[in-house]
N, C-alpha and C positions, 0 to 999 in steps of 0.2 A: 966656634961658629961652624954650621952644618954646611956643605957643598952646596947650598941653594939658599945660602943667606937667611936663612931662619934659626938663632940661637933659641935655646929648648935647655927645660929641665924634666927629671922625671920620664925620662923615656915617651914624653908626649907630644913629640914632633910631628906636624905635619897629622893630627889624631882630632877629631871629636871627644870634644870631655862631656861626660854628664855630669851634673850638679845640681845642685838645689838653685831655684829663683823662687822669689815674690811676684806672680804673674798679675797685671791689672784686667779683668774683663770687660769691663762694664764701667762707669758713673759712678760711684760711691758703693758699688760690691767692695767686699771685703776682697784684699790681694788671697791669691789662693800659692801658697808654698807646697812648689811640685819641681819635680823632674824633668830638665831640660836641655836639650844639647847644644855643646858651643863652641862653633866650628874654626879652625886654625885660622888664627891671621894672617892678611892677605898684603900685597905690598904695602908698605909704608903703617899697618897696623901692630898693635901692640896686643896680646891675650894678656890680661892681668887678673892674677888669686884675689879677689878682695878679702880680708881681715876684718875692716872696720866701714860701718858706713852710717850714717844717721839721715834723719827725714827731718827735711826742709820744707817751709811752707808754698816754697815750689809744687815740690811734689804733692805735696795735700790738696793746693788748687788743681794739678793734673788729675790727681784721682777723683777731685770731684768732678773734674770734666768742665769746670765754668768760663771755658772758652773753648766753645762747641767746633772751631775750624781747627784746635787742636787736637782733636780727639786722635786717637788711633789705638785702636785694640785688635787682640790681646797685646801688650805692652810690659816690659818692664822697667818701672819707675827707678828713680833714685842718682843722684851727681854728688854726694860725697861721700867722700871715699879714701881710702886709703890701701896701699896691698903689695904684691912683689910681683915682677914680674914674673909669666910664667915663659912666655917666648914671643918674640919678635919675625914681622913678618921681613921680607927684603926690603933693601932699603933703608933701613933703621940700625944706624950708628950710634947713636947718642945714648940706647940703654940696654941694655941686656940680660938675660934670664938669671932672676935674683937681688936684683935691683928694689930699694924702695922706691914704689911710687905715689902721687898725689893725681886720680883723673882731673881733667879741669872742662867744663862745659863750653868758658869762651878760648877755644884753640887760639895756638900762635904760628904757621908753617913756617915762618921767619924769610920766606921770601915773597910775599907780595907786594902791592906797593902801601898796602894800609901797613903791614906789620915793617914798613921799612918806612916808615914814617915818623922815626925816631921818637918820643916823648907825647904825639898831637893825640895820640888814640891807642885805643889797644883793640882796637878790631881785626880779626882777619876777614880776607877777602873769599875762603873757600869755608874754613873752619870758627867762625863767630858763633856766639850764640844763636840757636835757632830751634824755638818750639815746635813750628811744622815737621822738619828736618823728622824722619823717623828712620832711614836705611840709613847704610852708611855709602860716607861720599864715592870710596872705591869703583865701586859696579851696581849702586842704587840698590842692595838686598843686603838681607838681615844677616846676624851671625847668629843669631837664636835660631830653637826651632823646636817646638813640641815634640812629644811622644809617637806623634803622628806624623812628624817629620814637616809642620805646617809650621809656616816663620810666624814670628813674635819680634815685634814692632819694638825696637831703640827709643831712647830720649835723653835729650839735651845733648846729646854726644857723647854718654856714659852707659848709663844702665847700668846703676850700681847694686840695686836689690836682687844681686843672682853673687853667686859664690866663686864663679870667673866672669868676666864680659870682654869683649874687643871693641879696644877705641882705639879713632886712629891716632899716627904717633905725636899728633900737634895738637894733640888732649890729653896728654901725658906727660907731667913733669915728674924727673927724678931728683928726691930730695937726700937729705945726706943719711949716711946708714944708720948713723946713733940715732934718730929722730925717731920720739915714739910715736907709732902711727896711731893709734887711739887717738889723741889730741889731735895730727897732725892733718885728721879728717875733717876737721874746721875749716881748715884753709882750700879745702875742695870749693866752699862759696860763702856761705853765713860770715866768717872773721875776713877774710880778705875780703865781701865786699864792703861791710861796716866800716871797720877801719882803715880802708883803702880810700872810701869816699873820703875821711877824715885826713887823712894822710897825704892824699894824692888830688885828688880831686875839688877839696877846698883849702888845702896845705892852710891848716890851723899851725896858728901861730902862738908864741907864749902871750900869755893877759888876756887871747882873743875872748869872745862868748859865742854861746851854742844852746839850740835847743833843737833837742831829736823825738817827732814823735812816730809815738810807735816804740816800746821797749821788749822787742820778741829778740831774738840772737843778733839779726842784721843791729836792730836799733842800739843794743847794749855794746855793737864792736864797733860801732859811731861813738860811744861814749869812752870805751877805750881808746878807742885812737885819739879820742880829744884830749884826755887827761896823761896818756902819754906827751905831747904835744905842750901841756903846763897851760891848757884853757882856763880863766880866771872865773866863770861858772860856764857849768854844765847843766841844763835845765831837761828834766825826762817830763816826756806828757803820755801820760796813758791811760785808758778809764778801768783801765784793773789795777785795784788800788795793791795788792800784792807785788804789783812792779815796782811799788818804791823799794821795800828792803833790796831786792835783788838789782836795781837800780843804784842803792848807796854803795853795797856791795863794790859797786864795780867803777862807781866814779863820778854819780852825778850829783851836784852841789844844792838842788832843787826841785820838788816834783811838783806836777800838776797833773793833776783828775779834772778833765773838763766838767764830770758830773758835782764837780763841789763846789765851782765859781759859780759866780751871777753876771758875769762878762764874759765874751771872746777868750779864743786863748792866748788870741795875737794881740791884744788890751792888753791882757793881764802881764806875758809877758814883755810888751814895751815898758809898762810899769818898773815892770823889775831890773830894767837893764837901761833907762834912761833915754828910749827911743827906739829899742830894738835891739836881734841881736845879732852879731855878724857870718853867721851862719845857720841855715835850718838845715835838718833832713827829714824827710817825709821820707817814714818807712812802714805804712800802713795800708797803701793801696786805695787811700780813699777821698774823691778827689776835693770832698768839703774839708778834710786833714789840709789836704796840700794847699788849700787855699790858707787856709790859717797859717801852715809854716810861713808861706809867700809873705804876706804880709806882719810876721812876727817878727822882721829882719829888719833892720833900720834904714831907712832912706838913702843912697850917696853909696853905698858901701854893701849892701847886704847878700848874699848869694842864699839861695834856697838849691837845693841838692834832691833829685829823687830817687828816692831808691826803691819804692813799694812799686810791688805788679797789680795792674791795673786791667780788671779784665770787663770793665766796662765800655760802653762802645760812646762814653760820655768824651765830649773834648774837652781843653785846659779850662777852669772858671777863671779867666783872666780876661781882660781888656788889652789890649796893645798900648793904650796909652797910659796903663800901672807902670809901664815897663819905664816908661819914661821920668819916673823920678831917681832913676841909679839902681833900682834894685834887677836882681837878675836869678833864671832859675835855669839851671842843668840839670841832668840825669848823668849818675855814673852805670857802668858797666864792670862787674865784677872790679869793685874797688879801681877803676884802673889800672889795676897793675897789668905788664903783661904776662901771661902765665908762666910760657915757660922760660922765660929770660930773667925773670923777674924773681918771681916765685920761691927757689932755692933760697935767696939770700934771706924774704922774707921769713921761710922758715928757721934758719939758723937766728935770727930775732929772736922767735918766740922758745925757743929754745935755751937761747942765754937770757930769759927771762923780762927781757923788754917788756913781753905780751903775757899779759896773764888768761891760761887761755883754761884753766881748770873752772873757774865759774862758768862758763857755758854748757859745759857738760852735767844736767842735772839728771839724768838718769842713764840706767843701762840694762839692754834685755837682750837674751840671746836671740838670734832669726827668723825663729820660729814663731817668736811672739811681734811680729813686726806689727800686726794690724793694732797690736795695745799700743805700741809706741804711736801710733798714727791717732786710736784717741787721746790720747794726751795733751798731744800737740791743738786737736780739736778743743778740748776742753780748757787750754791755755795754763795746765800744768807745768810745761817743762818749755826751757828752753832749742835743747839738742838733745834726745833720745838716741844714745851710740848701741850700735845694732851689734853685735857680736858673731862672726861665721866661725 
């Protein structure tokens, strides 16, 4: 550790790195991969090498820009991730240069009074998730900066699409060494929040039932977490009929294509489960979906779960007094878990093989190629395109 509380590798103490980023300009412009500088971390921040990152339908909606008070350009996209630390700013005990780590979008500083709020939330009060959020908390400016020496705009608390980035340290969990980080890029958001809603957030039980629509990464780590859990069916609704195999694949007991009924899909499946079924997740962003989950749950008992972003300026299609027959509907937050307290253990899970987490990974392109990987995901090819540095 350096005389000014900054551990360092690489002789890169207290230095400007240049590296490669995926910079966003504009709306739906293609990212443009160029050279960019990335300045030492500042108290309580963390510089991290990324290795591995993949594109989230997160990120896809920022680059299309479909919520216009999000904007902020130039910008570098991307929250999962994976990598080692390169050095630490002061401050920061908990990891140090060389370290695996995992960025995580919703921070944990472990002292406020949300994060010390034992089991109720996993929100922080300085470091939660936050789209607007574009500097960092430190001193409100960038740690990017063009060729020209002009800042380039953060997101989510990561900025994973560049070959170093600085987050601060309560967006930074360290996972154990053997962990391979390829996979363990998952659990940056897609598998920890899927399975985390399942796990944590509606603690599926064994015999329970479930139906998750929407079967993209989030939706299929709902169906993992279910069928770890010993769910008695697991029902996928999606209208690309390609998601049933990669659907059975991974756990689910029954599909539906709303385009091949001649009912509802909340008909269809009370049908199937004798009045509904004890948990939904709406992981599609669309709020005639979520009304369908709402009401595909059964009466007395049923939870509806949300997990799709929703970037329309539409409110809930409910009535207050739906509410009134027992059923009930939440939204998780990156799986609940809390990142960095939590997080660790989870990955030691997936690791001893609880989580099957090589199905999600259906393709792999070096950095360069990132803007293929983003159609992909447009075209609804792949689940998680892992980006290679």
């Amino acid at each position: 550790m350096a005389a000014n509380g900054i551990s360092h590798v690489n002789g890169s103490l207290g230095k400007v790195i240049t590296c490669r980023a995926a910079v966003a300009y504009g709306p739906g412009q293609p990212l443009v991969v160029e050279q960019v500088q990335v300045d030492p971390p500042q108290k309580m921040e963390v510089r991290i090498k990324i290795l591995f990152t993949s594109i989230c339908h997160t990120d896809l909606s920022a680059w299309k820009g479909e919520n216009e008070a999000q904007r902020a350009y130039p910008r570098i996209l991307g929250h999962e991730a994976s990598g080692v630390v390169e050095s630490v700013g002061e401050g920061v005990t908990d990891m140090k240069a060389g370290d695996r780590v995992v960025p995580i979008f919703n921070g944990e500083c472990g002292d406020c009074v949300y994060c010390n709020s034992s089991k109720k939330n996993n929100l922080c009060g300085k470091f939660r998730v936050n789209p607007f959020k574009s500097v960092m908390a430190n001193d409100g400016k960038c740690r990017f900066r063009n060729k020209n020496g002009n800042p380039i705009y953060h997101f989510l608390n990561t900025s994973t699409f560049s070959e170093y980035t600085v987050v601060d340290s309560a967006c930074v969990v360290k996972i154990d060494p053997d962990a391979p980080l390829d996979k363990m890029t998952l659990l940056s958001c897609g598998v920890s929040t899927g399975l985390g809603a399942a796990w944590n957030t509606a603690d599926v039980q064994t015999g329970e039932t479930v139906a998750v629509f929407g079967l993209g990464a989030v939706g299929l780590a709902v169906v993992e977490g279910a069928r770890t859990r010993g769910a008695s069916k697991i029902i996928g609704v999606d209208i690309n009929p390609e998601k049933r195999i990669k659907g059975q694949a991974i756990g689910i007991t029954d599909f539906i294509n709303p385009k091949e009924i001649d009912i509802s899909v909340h008909e269809k499946i009370r049908e199937m489960t004798e009045g509904g079924v004890h948990y939904s997740f709406e992981c599609a962003g669309n709020l005639d979906v979520l009304r369908d989950a709402f009401l595909s749950t059964h009466d007395g008992w049923g939870m509806t779960i949300v997990l799709g972003i929703h970037p329309t300026p539409r409110l809930l299609p409910l009535h207050p007094m739906e509410l009134f027959d027992g059923r009930r509907i939440v939204a998780s937050v990156f799986g609940d878990f809390k990142g960095k307290s939590q997080l660790p253990l989870f990955a030691k899970q997936c690791m001893a093989g609880v989580v099957k987490l090589d199905e999600f990974i259906t393709h792999e392109l070096p950095f360069e190629k990132i803007n293929e990987g983003f159609q992909l995901l447009v075209d609804g090819k792949c689940l998680r395109c892992l980006l290679h540095l």
